[in-house]
VMD Tcl script that builds the backbone (N, CA, C; Angstrom):
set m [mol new atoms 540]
animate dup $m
set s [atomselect $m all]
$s set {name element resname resid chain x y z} {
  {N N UNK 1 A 94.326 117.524 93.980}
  {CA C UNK 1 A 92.949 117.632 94.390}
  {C C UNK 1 A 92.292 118.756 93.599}
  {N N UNK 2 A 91.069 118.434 93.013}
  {CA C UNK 2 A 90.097 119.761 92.313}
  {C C UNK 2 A 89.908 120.840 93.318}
  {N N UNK 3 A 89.714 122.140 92.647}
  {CA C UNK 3 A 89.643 123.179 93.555}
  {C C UNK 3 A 88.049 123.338 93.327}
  {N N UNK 4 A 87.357 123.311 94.475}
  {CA C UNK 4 A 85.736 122.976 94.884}
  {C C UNK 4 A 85.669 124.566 93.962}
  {N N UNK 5 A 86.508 125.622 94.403}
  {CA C UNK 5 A 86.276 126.635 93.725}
  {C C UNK 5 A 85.756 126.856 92.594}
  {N N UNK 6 A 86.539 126.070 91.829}
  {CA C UNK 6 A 86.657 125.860 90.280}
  {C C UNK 6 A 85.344 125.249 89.678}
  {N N UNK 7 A 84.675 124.371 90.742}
  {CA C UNK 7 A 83.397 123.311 90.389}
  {C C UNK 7 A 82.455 124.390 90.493}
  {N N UNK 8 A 82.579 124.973 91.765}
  {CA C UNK 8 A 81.367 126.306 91.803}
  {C C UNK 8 A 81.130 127.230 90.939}
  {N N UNK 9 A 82.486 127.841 90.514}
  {CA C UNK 9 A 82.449 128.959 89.176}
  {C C UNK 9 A 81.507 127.919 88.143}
  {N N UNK 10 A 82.235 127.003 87.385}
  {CA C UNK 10 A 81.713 126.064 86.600}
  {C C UNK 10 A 80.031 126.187 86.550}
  {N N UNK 11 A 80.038 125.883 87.794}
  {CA C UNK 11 A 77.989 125.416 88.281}
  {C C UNK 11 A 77.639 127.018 87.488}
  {N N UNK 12 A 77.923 127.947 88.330}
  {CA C UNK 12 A 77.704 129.463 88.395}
  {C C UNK 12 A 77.528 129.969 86.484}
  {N N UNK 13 A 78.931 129.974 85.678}
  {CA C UNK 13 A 78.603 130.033 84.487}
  {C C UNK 13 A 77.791 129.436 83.863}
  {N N UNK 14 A 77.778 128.052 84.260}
  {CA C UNK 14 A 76.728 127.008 83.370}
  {C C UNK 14 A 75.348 127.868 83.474}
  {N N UNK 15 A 75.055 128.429 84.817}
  {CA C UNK 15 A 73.972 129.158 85.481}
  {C C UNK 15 A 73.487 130.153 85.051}
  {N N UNK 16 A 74.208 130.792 84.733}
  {CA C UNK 16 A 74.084 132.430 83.893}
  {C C UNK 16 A 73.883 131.922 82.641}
  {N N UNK 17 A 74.263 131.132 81.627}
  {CA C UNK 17 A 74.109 130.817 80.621}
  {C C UNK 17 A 72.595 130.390 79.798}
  {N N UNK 18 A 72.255 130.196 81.452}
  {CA C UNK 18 A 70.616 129.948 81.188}
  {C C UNK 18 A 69.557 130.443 80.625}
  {N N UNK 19 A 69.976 131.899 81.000}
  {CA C UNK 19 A 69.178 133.246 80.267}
  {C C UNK 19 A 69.201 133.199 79.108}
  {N N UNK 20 A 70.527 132.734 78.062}
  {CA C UNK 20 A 70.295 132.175 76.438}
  {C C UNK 20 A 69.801 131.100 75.748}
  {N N UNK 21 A 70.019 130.252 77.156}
  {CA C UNK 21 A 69.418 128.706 76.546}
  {C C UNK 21 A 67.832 128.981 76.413}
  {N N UNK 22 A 66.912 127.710 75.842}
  {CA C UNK 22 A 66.161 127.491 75.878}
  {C C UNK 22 A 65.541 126.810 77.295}
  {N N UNK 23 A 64.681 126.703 78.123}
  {CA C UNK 23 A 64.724 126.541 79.190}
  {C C UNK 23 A 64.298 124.681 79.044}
  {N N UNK 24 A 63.707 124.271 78.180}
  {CA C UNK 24 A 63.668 123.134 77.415}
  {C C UNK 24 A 64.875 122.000 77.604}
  {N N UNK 25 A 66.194 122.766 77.695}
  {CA C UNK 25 A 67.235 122.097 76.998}
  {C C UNK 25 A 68.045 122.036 78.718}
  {N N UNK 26 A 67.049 122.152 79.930}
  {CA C UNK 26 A 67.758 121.999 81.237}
  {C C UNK 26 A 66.737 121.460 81.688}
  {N N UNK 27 A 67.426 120.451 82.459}
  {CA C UNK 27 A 66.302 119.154 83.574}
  {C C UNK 27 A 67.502 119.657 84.555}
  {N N UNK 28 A 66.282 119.081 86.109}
  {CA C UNK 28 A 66.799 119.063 86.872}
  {C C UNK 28 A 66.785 117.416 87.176}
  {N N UNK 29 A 67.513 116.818 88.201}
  {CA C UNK 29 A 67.877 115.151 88.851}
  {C C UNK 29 A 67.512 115.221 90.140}
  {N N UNK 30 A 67.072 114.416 90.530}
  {CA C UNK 30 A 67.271 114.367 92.007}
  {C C UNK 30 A 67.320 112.500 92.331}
  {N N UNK 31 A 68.194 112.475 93.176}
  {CA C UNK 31 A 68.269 110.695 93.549}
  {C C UNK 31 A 69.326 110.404 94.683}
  {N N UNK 32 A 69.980 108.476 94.995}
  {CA C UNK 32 A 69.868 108.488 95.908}
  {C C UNK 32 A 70.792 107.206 95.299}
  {N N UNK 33 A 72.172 106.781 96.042}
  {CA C UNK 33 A 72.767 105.339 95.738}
  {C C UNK 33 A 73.896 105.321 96.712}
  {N N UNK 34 A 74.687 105.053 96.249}
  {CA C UNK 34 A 76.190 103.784 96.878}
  {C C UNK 34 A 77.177 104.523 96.358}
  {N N UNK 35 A 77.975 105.592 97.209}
  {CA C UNK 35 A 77.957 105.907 98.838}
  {C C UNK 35 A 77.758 107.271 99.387}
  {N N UNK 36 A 76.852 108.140 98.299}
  {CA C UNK 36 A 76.094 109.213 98.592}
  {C C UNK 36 A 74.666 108.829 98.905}
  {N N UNK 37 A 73.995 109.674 100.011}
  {CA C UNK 37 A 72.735 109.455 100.641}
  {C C UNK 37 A 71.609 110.183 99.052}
  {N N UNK 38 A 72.336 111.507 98.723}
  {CA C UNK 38 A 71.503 112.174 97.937}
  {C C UNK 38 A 72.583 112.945 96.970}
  {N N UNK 39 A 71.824 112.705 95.955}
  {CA C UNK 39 A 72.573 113.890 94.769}
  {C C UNK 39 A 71.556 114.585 93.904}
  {N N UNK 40 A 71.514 115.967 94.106}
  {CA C UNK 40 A 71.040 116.865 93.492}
  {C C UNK 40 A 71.895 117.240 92.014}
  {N N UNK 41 A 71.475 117.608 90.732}
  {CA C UNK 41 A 72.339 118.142 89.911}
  {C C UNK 41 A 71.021 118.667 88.644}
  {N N UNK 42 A 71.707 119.059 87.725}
  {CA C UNK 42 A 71.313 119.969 86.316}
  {C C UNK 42 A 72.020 119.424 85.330}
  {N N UNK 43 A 71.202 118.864 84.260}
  {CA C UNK 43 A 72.131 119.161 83.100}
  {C C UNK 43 A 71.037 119.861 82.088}
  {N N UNK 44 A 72.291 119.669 80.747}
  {CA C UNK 44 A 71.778 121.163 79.891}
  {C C UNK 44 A 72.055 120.043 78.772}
  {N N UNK 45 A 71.172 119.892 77.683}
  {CA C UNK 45 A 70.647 118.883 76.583}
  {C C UNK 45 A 72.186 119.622 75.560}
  {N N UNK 46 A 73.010 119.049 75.051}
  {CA C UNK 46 A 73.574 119.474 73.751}
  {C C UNK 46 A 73.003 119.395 72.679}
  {N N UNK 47 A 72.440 118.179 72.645}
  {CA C UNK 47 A 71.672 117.825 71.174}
  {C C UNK 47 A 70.508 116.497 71.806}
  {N N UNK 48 A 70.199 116.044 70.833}
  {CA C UNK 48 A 69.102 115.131 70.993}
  {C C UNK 48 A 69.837 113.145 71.997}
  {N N UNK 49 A 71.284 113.184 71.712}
  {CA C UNK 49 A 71.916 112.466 72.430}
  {C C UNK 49 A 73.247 112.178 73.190}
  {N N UNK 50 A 73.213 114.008 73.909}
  {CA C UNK 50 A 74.208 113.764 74.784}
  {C C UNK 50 A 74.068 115.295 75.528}
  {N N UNK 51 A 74.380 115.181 76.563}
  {CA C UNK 51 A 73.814 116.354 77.438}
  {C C UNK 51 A 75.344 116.635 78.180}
  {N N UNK 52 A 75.929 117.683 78.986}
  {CA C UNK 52 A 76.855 117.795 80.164}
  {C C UNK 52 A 76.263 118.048 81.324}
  {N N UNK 53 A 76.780 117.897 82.807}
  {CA C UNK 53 A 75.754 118.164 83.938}
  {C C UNK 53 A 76.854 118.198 84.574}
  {N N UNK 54 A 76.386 118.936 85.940}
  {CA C UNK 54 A 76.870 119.011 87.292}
  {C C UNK 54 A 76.134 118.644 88.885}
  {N N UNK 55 A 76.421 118.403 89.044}
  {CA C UNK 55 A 75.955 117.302 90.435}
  {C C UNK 55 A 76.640 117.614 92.040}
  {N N UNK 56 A 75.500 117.695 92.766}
  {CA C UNK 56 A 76.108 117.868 94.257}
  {C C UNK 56 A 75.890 116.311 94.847}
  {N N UNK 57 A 76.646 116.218 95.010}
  {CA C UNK 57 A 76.637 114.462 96.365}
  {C C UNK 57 A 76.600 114.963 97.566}
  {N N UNK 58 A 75.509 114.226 97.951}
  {CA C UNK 58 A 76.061 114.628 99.752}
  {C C UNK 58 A 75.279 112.899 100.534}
  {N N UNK 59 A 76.609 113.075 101.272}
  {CA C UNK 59 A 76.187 111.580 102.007}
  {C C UNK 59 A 77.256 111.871 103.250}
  {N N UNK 60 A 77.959 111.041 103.904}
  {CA C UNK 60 A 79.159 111.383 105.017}
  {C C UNK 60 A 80.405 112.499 104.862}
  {N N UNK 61 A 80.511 112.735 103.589}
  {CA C UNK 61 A 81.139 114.009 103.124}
  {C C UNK 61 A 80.218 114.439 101.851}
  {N N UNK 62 A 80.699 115.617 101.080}
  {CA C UNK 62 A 79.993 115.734 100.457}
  {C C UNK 62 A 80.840 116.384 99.076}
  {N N UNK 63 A 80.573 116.475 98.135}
  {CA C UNK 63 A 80.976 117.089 96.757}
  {C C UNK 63 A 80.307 117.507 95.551}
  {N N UNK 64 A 81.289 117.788 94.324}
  {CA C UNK 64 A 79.923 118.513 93.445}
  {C C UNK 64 A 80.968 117.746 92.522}
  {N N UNK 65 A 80.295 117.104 90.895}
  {CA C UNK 65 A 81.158 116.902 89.854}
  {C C UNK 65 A 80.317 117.826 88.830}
  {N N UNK 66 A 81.267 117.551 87.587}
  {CA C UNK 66 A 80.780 118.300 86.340}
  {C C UNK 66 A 81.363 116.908 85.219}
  {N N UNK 67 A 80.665 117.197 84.086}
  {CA C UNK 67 A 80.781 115.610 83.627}
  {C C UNK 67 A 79.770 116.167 82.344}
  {N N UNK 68 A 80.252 114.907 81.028}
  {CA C UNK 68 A 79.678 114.547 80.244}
  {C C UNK 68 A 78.603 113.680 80.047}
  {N N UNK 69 A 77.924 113.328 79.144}
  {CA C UNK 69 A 76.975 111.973 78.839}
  {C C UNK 69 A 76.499 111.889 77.896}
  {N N UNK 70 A 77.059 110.833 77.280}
  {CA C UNK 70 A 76.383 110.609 75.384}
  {C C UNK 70 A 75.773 109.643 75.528}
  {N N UNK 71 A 74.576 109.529 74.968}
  {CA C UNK 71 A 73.558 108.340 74.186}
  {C C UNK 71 A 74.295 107.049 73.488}
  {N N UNK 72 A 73.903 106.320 73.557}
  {CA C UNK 72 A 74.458 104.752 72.631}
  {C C UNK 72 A 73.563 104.719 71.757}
  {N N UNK 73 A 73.626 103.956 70.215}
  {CA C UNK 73 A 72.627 104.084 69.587}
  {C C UNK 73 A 71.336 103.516 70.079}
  {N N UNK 74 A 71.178 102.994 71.115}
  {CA C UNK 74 A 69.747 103.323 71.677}
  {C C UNK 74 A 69.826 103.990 72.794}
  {N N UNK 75 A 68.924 104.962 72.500}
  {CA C UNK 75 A 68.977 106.062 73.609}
  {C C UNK 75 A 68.756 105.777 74.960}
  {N N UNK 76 A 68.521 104.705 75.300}
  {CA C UNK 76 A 68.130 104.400 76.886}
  {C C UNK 76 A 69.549 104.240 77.425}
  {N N UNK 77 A 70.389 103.624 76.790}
  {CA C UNK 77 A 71.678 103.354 76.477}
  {C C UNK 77 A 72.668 104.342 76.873}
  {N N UNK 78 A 73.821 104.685 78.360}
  {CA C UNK 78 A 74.511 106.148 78.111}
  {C C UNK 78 A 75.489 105.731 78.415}
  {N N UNK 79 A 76.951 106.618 78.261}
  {CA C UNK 79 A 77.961 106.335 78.566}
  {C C UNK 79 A 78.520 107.953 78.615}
  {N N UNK 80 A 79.483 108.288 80.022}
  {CA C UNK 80 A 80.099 108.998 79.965}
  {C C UNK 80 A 80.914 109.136 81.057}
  {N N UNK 81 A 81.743 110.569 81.569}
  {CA C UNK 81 A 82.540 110.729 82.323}
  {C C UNK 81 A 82.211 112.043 82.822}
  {N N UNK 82 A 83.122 112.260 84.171}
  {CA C UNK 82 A 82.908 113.557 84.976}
  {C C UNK 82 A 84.217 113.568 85.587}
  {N N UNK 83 A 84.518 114.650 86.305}
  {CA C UNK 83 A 85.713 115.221 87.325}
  {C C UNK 83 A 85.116 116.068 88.304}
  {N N UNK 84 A 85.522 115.677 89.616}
  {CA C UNK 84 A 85.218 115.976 90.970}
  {C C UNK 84 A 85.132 114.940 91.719}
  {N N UNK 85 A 83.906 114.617 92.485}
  {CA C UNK 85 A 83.836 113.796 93.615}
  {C C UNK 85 A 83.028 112.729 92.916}
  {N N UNK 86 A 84.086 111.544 93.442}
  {CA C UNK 86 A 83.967 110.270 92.652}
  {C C UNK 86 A 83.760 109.200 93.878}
  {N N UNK 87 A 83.464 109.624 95.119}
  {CA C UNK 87 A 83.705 108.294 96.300}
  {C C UNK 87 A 83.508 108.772 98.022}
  {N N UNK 88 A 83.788 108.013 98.392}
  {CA C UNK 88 A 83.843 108.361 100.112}
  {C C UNK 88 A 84.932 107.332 100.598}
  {N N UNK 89 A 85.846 107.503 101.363}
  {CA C UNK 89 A 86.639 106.550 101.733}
  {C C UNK 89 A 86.984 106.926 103.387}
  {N N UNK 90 A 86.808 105.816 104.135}
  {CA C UNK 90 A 86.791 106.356 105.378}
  {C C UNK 90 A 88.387 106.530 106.094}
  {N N UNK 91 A 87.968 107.035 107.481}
  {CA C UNK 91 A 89.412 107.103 107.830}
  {C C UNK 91 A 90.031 105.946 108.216}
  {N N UNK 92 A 91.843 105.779 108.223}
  {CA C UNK 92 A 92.694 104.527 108.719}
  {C C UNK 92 A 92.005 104.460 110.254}
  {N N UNK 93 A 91.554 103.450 110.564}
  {CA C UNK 93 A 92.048 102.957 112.336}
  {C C UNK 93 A 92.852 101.867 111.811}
  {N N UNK 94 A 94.038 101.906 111.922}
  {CA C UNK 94 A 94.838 100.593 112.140}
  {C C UNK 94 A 95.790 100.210 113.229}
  {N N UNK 95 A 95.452 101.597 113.967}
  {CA C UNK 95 A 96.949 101.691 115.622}
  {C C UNK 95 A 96.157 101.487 116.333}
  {N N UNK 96 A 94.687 100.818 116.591}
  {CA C UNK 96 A 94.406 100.138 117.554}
  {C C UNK 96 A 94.991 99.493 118.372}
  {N N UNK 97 A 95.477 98.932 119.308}
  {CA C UNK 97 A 96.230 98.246 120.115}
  {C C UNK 97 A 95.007 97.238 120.927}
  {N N UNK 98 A 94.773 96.099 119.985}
  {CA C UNK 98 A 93.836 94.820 120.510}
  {C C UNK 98 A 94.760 94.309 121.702}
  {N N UNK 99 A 95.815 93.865 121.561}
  {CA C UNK 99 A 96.709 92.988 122.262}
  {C C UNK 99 A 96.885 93.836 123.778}
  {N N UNK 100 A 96.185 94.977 123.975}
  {CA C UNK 100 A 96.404 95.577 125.549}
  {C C UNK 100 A 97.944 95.851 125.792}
  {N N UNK 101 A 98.798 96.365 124.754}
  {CA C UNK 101 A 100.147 95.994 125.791}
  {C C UNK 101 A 100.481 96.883 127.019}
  {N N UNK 102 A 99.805 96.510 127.757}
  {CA C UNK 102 A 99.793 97.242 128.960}
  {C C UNK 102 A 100.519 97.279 129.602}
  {N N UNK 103 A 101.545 97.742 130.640}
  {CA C UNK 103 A 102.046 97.418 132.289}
  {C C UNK 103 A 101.066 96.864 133.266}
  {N N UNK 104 A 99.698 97.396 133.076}
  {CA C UNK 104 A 98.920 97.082 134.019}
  {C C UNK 104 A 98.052 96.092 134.225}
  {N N UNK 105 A 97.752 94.957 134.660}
  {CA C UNK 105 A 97.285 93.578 134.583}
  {C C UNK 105 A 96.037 93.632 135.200}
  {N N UNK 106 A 95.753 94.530 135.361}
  {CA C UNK 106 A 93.584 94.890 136.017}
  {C C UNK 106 A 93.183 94.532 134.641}
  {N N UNK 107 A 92.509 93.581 134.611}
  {CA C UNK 107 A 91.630 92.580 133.341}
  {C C UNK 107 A 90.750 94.109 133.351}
  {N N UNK 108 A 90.185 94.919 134.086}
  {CA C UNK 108 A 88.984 95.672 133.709}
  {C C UNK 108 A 89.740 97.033 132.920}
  {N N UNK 109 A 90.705 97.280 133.041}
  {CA C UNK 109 A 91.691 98.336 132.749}
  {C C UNK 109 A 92.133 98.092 131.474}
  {N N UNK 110 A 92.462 96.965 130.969}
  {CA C UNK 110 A 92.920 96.626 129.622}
  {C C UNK 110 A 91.832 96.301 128.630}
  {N N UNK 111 A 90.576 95.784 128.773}
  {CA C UNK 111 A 89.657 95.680 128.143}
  {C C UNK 111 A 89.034 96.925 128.036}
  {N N UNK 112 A 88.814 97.946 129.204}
  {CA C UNK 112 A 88.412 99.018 129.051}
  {C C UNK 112 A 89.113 99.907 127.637}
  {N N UNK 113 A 90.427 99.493 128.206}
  {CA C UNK 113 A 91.034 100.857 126.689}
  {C C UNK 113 A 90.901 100.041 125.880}
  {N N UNK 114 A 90.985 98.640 125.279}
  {CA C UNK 114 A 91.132 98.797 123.952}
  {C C UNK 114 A 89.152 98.882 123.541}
  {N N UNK 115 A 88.227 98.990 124.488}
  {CA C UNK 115 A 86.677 99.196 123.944}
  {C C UNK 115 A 86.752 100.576 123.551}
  {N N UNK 116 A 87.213 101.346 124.223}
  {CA C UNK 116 A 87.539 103.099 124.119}
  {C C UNK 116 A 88.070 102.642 122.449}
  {N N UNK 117 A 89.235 102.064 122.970}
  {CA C UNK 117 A 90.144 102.817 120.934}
  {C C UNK 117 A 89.456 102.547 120.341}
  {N N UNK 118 A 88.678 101.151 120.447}
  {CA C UNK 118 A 87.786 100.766 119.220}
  {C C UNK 118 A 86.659 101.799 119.085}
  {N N UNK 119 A 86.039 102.296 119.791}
  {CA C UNK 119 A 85.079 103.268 119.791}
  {C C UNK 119 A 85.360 104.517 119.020}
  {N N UNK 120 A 86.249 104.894 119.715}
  {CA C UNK 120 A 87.256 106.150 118.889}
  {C C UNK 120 A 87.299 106.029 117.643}
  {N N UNK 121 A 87.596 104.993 117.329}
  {CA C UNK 121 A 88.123 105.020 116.088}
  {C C UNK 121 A 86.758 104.842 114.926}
  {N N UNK 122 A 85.806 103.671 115.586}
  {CA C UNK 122 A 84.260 103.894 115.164}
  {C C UNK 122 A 83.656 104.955 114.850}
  {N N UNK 123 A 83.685 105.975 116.242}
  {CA C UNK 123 A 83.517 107.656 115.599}
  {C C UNK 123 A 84.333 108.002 114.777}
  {N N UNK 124 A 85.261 107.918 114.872}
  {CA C UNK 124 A 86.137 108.942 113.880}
  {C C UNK 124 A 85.852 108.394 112.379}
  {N N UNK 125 A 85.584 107.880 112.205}
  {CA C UNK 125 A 84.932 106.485 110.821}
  {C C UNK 125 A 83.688 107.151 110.374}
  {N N UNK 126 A 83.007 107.096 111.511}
  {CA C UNK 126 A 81.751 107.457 111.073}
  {C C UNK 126 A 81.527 109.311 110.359}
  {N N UNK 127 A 82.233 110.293 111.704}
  {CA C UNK 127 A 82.527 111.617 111.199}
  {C C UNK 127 A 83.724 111.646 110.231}
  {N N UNK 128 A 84.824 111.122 110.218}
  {CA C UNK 128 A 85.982 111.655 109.391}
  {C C UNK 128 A 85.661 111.263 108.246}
  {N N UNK 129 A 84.670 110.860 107.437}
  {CA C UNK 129 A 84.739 110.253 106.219}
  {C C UNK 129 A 85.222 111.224 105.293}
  {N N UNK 130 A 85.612 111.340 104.142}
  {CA C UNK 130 A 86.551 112.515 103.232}
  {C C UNK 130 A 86.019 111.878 101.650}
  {N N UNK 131 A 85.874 112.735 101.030}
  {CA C UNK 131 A 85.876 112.713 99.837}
  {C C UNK 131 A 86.798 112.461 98.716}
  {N N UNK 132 A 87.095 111.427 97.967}
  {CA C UNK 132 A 87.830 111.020 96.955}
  {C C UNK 132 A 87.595 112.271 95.615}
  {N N UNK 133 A 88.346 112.927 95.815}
  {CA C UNK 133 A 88.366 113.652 94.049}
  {C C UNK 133 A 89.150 113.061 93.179}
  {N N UNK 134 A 88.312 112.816 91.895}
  {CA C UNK 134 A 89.385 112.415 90.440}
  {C C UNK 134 A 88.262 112.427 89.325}
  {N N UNK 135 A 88.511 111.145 88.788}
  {CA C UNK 135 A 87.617 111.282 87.480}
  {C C UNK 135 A 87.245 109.939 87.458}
  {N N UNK 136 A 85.776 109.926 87.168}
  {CA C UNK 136 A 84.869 108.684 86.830}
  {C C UNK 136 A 84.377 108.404 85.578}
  {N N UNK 137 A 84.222 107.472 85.476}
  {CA C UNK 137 A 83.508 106.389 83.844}
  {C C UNK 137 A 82.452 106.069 84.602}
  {N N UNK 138 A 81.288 106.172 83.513}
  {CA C UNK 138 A 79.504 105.316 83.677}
  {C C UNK 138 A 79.138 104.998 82.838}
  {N N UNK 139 A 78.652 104.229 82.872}
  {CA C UNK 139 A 77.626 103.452 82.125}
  {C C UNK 139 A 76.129 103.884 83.218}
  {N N UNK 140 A 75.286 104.415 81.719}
  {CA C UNK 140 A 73.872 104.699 82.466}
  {C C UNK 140 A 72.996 103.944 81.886}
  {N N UNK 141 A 71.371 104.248 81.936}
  {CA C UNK 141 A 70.354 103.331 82.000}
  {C C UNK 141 A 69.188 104.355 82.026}
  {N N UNK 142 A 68.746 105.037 81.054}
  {CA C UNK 142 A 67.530 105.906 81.598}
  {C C UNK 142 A 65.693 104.961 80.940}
  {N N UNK 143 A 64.956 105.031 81.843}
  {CA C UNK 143 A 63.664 104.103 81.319}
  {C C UNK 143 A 63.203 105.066 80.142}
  {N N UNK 144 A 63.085 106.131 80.209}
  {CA C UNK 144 A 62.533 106.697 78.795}
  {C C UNK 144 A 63.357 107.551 77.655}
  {N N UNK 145 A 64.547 107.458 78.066}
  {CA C UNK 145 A 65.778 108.113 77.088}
  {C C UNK 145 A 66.631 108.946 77.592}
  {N N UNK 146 A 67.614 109.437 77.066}
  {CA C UNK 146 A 68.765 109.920 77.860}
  {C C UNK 146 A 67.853 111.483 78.388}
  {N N UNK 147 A 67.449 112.306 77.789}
  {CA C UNK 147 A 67.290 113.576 78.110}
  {C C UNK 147 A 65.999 114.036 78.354}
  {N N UNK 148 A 65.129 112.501 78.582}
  {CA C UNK 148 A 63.523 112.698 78.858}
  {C C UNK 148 A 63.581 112.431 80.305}
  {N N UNK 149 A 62.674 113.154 80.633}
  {CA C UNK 149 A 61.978 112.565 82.254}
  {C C UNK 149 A 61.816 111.368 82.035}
  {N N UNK 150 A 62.036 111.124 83.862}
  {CA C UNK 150 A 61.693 109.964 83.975}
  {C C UNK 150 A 62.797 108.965 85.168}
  {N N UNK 151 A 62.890 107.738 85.369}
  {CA C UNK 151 A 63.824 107.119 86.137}
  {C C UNK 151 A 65.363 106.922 85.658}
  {N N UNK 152 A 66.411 106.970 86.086}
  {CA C UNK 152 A 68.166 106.539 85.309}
  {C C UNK 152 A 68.521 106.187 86.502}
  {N N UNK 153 A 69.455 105.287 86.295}
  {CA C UNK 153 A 70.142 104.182 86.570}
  {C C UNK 153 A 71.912 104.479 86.368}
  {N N UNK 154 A 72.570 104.403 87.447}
  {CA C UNK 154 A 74.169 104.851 86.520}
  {C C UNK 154 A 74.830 104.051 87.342}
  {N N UNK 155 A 75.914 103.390 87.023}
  {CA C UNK 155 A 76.713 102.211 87.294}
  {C C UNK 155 A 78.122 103.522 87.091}
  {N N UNK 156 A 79.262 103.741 88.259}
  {CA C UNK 156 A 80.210 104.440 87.873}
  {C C UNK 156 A 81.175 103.646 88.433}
  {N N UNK 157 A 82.421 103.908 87.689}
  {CA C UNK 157 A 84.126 103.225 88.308}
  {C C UNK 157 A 84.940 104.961 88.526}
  {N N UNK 158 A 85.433 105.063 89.400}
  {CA C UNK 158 A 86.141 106.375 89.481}
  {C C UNK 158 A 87.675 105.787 90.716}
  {N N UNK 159 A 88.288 107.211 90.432}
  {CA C UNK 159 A 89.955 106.947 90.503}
  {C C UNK 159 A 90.286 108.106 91.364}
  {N N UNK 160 A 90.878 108.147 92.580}
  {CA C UNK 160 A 91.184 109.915 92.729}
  {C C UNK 160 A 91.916 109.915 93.673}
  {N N UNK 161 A 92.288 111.240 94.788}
  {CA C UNK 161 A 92.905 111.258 95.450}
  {C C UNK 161 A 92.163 111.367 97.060}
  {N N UNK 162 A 92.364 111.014 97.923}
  {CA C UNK 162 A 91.278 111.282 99.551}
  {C C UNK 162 A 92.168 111.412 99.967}
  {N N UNK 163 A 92.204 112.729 100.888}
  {CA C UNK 163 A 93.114 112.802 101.810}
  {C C UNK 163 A 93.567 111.950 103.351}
  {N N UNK 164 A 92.757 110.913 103.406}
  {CA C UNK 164 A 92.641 109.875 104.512}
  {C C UNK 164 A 93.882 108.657 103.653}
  {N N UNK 165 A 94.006 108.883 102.543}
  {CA C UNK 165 A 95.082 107.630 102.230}
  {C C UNK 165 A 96.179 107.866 101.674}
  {N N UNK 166 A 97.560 107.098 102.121}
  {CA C UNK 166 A 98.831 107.972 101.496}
  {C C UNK 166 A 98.257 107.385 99.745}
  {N N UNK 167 A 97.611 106.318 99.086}
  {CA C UNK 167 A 97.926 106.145 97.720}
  {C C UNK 167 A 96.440 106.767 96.957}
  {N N UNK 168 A 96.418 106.590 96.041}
  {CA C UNK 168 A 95.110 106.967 95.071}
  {C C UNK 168 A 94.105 105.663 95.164}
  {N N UNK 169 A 93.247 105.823 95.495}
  {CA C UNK 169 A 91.978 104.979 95.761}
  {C C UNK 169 A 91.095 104.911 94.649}
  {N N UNK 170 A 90.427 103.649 94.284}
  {CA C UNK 170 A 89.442 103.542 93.437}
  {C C UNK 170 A 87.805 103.275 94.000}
  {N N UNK 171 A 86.725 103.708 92.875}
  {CA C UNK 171 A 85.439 103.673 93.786}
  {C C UNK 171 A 84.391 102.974 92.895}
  {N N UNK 172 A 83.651 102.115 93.236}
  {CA C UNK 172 A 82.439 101.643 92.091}
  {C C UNK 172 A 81.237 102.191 93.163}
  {N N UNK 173 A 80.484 102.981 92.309}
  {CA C UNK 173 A 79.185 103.539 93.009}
  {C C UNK 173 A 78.221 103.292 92.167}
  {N N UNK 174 A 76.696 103.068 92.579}
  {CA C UNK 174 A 75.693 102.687 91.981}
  {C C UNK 174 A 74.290 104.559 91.981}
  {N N UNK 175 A 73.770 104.542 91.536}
  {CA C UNK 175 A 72.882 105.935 91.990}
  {C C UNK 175 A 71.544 105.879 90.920}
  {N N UNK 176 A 70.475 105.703 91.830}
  {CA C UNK 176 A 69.397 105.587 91.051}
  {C C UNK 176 A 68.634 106.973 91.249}
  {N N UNK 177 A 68.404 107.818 90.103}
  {CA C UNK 177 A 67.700 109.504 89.904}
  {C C UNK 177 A 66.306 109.283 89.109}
  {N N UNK 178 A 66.053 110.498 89.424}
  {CA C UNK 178 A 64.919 110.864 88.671}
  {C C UNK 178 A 65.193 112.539 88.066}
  {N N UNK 179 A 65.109 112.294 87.048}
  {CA C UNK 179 A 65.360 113.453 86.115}
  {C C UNK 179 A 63.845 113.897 86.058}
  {N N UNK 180 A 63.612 115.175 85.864}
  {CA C UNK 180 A 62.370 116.024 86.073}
  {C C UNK 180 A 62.309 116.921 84.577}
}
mol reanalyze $m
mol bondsrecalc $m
mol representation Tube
mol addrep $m
């Protein structure tokens, strides 16, 4: 698992670094997709077609990545990668007990618990959601070019670890921004 630590320093230097950059060569994002509610982030222009950025997600859990992005020869055109939070994956209910195996044969007693587990487990779904850390691939889409204002579009596949599953989970997320 990434150490959130490590993402923050990251944000933090990128941050301080600002005072040398040109202030030109940093946009801010703000937007909204599949399965974060909102992602805030910064990137910082390298050259005329490819920038690096860092990004906060927040939706049922929440995370920050840091990541690349190069231009295709047409600049509307992007492709790149990041490491951090790549997903949301909810928690197991699978020890539900539908079948009632009860001792007790009160029809209102056995339907009662298994509406409870199911409930339980509904909340716990809804609050336990956890964050997938690893590393993602995108394909982007910006309407007026990679490092201009304006609307982007990013199609991502990502790979990582959530602590809700014994194996490594995969994630396709969609996120439509507006770069400023």
């Amino acid at each position: 698992m990434l150490n959130k630590n490590l993402l923050t320093l990251a944000l933090f230097s990128s941050l301080s670094y600002t005072a040398q950059a040109k202030q030109d060569d940093w946009n801010f994002t703000l937007g909204s997709g599949y399965p974060y509610f909102a992602t805030v982030g910064t990137n910082y222009k390298l050259d005329d077609s490819s920038n690096i950025f860092v990004n906060y997600k927040i939706g049922l859990d929440d995370g920050f990545s840091i990541g690349y992005e190069k231009a295709l020869e047409n600049p509307r055109h992007s492709v790149g990668g990041y490491i951090g939070a790549v997903g949301i994956k909810d928690n197991k209910c699978e020890n539900i007990d539908t079948t009632a195996n009860n001792k007790n044969d009160d029809f209102g007693t056995i339907i009662g618990g298994a509406f409870s587990d199911a409930l339980g487990c509904a909340i716990s779904a809804a609050l336990g959601d956890e964050t997938t850390q690893g590393a993602a691939l995108f394909y982007g889409y910006s309407f007026n070019g990679l490092n201009q204002s304006g609307w982007k579009l990013r199609f991502e596949a990502g790979y990582g670890e959530n602590k809700n599953r014994e194996d490594n989970v995969g994630h396709l997320n969609f996120s439509a921004r507006y770069q400023f």
